[in-house]
C-alpha positions as CSV (number, residue, x, y, z in Angstrom):
1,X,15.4,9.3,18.3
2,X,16.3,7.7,14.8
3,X,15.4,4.1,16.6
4,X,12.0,5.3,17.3
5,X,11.3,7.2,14.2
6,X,12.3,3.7,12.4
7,X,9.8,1.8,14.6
8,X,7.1,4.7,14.2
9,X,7.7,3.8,10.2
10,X,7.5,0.4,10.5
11,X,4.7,-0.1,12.3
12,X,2.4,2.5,10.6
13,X,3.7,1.4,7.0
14,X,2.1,-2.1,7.9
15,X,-0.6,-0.9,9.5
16,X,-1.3,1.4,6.2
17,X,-0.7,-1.2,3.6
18,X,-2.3,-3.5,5.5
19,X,-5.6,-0.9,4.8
20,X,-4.7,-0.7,1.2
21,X,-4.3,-3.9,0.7
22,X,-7.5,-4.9,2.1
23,X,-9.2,-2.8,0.2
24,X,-7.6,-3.3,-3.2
25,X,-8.2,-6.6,-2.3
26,X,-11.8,-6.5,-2.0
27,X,-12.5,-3.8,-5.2
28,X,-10.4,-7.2,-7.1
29,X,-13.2,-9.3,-5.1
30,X,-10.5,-11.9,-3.6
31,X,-11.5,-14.2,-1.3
32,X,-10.5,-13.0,2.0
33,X,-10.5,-16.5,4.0
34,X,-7.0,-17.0,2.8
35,X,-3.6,-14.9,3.4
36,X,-2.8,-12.2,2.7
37,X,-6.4,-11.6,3.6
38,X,-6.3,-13.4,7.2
39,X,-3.6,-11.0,7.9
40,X,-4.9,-7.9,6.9
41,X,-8.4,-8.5,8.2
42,X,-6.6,-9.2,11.9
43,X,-4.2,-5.9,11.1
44,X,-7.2,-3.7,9.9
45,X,-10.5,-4.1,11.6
46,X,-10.4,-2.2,14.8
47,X,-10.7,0.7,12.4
48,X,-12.0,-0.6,9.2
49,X,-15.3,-2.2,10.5
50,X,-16.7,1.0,12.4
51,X,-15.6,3.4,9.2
52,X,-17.8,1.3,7.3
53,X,-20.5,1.7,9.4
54,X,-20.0,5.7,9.4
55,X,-19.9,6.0,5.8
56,X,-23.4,6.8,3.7
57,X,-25.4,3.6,2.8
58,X,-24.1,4.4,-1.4
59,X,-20.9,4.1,-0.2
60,X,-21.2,0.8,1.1
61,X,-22.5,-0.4,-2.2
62,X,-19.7,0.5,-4.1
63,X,-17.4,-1.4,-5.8
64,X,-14.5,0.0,-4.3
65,X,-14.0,-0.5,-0.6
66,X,-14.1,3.1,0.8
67,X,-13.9,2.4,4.7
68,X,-10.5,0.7,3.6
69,X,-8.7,3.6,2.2
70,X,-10.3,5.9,4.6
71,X,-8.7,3.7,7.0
72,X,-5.2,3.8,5.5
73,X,-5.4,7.7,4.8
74,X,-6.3,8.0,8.5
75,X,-3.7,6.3,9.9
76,X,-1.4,7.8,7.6
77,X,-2.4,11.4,9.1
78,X,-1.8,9.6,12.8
79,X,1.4,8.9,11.6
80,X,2.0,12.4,10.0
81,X,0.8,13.8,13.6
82,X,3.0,11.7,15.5
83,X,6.2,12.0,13.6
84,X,5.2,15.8,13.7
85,X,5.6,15.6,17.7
86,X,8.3,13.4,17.8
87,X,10.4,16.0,15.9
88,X,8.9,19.2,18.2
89,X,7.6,20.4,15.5
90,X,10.7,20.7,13.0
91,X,10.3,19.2,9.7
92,X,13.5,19.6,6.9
93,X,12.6,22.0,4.5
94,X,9.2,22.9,5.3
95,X,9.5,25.7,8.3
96,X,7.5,28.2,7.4
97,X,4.3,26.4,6.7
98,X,1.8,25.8,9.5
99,X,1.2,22.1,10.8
100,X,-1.9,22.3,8.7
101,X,-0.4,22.2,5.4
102,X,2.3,19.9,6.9
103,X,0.3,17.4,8.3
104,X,-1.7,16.5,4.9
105,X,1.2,16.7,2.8
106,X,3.3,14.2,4.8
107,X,0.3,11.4,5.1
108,X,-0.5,12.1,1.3
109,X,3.2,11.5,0.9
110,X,3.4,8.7,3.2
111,X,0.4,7.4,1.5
112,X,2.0,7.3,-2.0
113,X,5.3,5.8,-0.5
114,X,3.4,3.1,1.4
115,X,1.4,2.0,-2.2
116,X,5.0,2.0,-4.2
117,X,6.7,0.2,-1.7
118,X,3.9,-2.1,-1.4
119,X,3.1,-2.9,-4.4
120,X,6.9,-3.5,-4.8
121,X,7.0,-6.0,-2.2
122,X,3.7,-7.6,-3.9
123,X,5.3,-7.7,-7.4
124,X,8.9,-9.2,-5.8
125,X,6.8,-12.0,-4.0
126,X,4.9,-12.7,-7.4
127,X,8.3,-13.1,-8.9
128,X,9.7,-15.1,-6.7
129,X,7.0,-17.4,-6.3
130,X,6.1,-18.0,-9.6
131,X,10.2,-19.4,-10.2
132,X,10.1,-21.3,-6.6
133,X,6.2,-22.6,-6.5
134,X,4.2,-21.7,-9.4
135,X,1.1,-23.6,-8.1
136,X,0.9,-22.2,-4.9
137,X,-2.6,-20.9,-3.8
138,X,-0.9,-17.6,-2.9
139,X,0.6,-17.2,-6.1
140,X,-2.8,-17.2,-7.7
141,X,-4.0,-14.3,-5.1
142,X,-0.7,-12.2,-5.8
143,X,-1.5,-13.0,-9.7
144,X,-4.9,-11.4,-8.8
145,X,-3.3,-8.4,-7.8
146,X,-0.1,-7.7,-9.4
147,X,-1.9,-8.6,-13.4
148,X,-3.9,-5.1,-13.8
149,X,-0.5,-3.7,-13.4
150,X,1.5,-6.1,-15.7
151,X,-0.4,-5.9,-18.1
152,X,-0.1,-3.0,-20.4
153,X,3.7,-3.7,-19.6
154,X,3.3,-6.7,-21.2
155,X,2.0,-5.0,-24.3
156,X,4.8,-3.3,-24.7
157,X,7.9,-5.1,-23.7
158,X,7.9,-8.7,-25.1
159,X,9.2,-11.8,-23.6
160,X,13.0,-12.3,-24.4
161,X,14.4,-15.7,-24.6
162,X,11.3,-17.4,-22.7
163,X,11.5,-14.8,-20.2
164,X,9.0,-12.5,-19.1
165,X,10.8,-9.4,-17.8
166,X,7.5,-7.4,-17.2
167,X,7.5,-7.6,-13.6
168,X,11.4,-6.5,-13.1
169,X,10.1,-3.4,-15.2
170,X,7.4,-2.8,-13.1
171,X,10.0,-2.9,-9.9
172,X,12.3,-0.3,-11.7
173,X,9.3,2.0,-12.5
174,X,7.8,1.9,-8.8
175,X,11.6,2.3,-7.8
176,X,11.7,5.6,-9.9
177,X,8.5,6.6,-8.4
178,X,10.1,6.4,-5.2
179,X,13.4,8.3,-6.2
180,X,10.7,10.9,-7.7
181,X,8.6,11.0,-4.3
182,X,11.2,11.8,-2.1
């Protein structure tokens, strides 16, 4: 049971950052014609593309890209359902309330888990990248992403000795949120 509760994870965790990172992708206005937007444009639109078309027409014309996180908070409530099943039903600490509280909490919690963790994996590849191959095109996409958040950091914490220790901050905060989520 634990194997395919891992898998059931796995896949919807990529599946649902995939979403949200196709979307905060697009409200940043990235080009999509190069990774990661290859990948999440292959991952995401068997669901993205006919959300968009259901959505009203002020929607569409947004700035933020709504049939993207529709999409993720969908398939986090698949995932909520199917984790519900798996279990018959039984979820730790939460008995007494019906499957229709349960349901929306886990995928809203799965939801917020999914972002931290992603954008933990986003920050650690900016890192990394920047010491390995600062000119790499990628680099300048992750830069893209991972700067809003960075940024007031920066303001705050200076660089010590030549070295900017803004985004290992940023890790330990999303790491917190996590310890806080759970």
């Amino acid at each position: 049971m634990q194997i395919l509760l891992f898998l059931l994870n796995t896949l919807f965790f990529v599946l649902v950052g995939a979403a949200l990172l196709r979307g905060w992708m697009n409200s940043r206005r990235l080009r999509m014609t190069q990774q990661p937007g290859l990948f999440v444009i292959a991952v995401t639109d068997w669901i993205v593309r006919p959300l968009r078309k259901t959505l009203p027409r002020g929607w569409a014309q947004a700035n933020t890209d709504w049939g993207s996180f529709l999409a993720a908070l969908l398939l986090a409530l698949v995932y909520s359902a199917l984790y519900h099943a798996l279990l018959g039903g039984l979820l730790p600490g939460v008995e007494n309330l019906g499957w229709m509280v349960t349901l929306p909490f886990m995928a809203v919690t799965f939801l917020l888990r999914t972002v931290l963790q992603g954008l933990m994996l986003l920050a650690l590849a900016y890192a990394i990248l920047s010491w390995v191959q600062p000119h790499s095109p990628v680099l300048a996409t992750l830069s893209r992403l991972v700067e809003p958040l960075l940024r007031p950091i920066r303001r705050l914490v200076p660089t010590i000795g030549g070295v900017d220790l803004s985004v290992l901050l940023l890790i330990i905060l999303l790491q917190v949120g996590l310890i806080v989520l759970s």
